[in-house]
N, C-alpha and C positions, 0 to 999 in steps of 0.2 A: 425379888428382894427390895426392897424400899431403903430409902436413902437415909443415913442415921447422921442428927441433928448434933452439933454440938452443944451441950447444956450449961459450958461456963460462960460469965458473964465477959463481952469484949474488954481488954485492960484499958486504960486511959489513952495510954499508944497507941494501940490499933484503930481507939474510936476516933483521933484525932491526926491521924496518919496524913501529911502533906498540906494540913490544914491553914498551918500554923503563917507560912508565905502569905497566904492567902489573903487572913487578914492583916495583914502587915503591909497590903496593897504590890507584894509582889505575885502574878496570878502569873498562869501559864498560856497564853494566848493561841488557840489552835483556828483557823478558818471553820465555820460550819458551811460545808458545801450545800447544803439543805434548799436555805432561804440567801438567794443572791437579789431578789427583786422587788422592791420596797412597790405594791399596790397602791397605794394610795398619792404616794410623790410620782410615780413611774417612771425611779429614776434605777441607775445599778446599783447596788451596795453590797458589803463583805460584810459581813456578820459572824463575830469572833467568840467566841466559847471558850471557858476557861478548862482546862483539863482534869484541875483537881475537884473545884468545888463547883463550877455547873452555870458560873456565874457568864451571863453574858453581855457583845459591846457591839456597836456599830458605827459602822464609817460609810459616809455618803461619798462618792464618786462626781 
């Protein structure tokens, strides 16, 4: 069986769901465990990701 698609269009709500912080400069700041090691300075760093909207920051050590 094949997975059946919903055909209405997302409401304004859903499209802008958590967004709204975001630009308002309140993000959600989560660690990206990923990338801890800045190459080029070869120093440590934490590199922070925002949860809602994808946005990301970094702090040199």
């Amino acid at each position: 069986m094949a997975d059946i698609l919903p055909f209405r269009r997302p409401s304004a709500k859903d499209k802008h769901k958590g967004n709204t912080l975001c630009r308002h400069g309140h993000h959600k700041w989560e660690v990206d465990k990923a990338k801890q090691f800045d190459v080029k300075e070869g120093k440590l760093v934490t590199v922070y990701r925002c949860s809602r909207c994808g946005k990301t920051r970094v702090k040199a050590h």
